[in-house]
Short mmCIF file of the C-alpha atoms (twelve columns), coordinates in Angstrom:
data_MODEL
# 
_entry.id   MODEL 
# 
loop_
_atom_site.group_PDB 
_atom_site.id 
_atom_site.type_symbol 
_atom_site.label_atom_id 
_atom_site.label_alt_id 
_atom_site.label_comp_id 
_atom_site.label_asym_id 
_atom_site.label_seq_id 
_atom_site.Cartn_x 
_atom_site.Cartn_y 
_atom_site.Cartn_z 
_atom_site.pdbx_PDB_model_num 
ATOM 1  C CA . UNK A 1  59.940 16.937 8.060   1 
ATOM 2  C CA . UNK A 2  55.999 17.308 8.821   1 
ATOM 3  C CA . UNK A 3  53.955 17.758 5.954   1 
ATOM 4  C CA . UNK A 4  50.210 18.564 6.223   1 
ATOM 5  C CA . UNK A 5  47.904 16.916 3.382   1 
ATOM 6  C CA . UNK A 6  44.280 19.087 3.457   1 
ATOM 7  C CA . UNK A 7  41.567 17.791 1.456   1 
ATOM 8  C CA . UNK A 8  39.049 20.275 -0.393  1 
ATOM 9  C CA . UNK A 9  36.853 18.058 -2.856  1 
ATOM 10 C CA . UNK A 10 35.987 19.741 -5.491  1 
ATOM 11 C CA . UNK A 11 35.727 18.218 -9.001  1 
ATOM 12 C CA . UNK A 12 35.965 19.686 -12.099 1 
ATOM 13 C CA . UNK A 13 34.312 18.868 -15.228 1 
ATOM 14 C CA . UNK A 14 36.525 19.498 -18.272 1 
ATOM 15 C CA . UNK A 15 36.711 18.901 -21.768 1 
ATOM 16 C CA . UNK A 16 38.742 14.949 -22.297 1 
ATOM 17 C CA . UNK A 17 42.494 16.048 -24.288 1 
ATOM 18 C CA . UNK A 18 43.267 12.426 -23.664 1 
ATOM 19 C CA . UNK A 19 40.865 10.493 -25.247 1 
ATOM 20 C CA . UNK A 20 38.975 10.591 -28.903 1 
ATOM 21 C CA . UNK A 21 36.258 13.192 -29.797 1 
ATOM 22 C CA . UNK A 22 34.992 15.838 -27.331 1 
ATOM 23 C CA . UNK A 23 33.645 14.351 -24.334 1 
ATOM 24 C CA . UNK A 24 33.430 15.851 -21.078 1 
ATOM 25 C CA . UNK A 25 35.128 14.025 -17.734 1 
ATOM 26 C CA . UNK A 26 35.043 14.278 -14.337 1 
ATOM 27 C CA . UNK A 27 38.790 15.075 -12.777 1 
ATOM 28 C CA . UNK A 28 39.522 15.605 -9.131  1 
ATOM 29 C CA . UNK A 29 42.675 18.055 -8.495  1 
ATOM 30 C CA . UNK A 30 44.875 17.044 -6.153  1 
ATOM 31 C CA . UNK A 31 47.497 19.171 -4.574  1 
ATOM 32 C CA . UNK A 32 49.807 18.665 -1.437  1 
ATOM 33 C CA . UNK A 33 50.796 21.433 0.233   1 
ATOM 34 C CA . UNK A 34 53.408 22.249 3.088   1 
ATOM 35 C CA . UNK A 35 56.329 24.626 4.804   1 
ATOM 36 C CA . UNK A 36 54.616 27.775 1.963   1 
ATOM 37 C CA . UNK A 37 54.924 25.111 -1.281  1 
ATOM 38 C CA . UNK A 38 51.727 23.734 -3.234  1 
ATOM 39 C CA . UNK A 39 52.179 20.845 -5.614  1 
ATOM 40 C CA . UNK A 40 50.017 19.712 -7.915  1 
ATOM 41 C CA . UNK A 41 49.949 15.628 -7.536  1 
ATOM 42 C CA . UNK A 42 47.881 14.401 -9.910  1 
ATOM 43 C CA . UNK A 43 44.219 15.540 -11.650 1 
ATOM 44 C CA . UNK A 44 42.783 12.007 -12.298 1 
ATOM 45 C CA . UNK A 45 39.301 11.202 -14.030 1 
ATOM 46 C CA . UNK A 46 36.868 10.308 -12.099 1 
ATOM 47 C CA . UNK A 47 33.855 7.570  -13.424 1 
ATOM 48 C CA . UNK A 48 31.143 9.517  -10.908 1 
ATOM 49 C CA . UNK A 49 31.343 11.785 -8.150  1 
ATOM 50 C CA . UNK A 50 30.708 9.656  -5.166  1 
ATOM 51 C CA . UNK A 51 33.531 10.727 -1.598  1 
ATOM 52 C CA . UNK A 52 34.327 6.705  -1.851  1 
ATOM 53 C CA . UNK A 53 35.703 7.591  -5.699  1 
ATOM 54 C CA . UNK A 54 37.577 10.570 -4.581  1 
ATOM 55 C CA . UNK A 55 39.182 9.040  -1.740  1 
ATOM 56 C CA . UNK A 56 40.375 5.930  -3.629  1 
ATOM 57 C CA . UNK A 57 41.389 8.576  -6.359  1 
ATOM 58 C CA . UNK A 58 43.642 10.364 -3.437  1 
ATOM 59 C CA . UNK A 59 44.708 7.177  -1.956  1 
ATOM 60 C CA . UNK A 60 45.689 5.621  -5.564  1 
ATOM 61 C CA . UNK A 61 48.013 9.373  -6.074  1 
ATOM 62 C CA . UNK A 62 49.062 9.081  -3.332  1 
ATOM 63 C CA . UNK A 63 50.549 5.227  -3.645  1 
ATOM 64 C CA . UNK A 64 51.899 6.408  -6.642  1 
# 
């Protein structure tokens, strides 16, 4: 089975439900599409918006 993985970087800043008080992170949606399905993989936070830090956060869901 083929499966295509696209990349669109686009991060999100949303309100923290994880952690204590009401801070605002950085998260990076990542979805994996193929044959008309989308998945969503992961949405991890990210510490600052830099491609290296997305790519390691795609590589890391990916490993995963």
């Amino acid at each position: 089975m083929l499966c295509a993985i696209g990349r669109a970087l686009e991060r999100k800043i949303m309100e923290d439900l994880t952690g204590p008080g009401q801070e605002r992170v950085d998260r990076l949606p990542i979805l994996v599409s193929g044959q008309n399905i989308v998945k969503l993989l992961s949405v991890p936070k990210l510490h600052d918006g830099t491609a290296v830090t997305m790519t390691n956060a795609v590589v890391d869901s990916m490993d995963e």
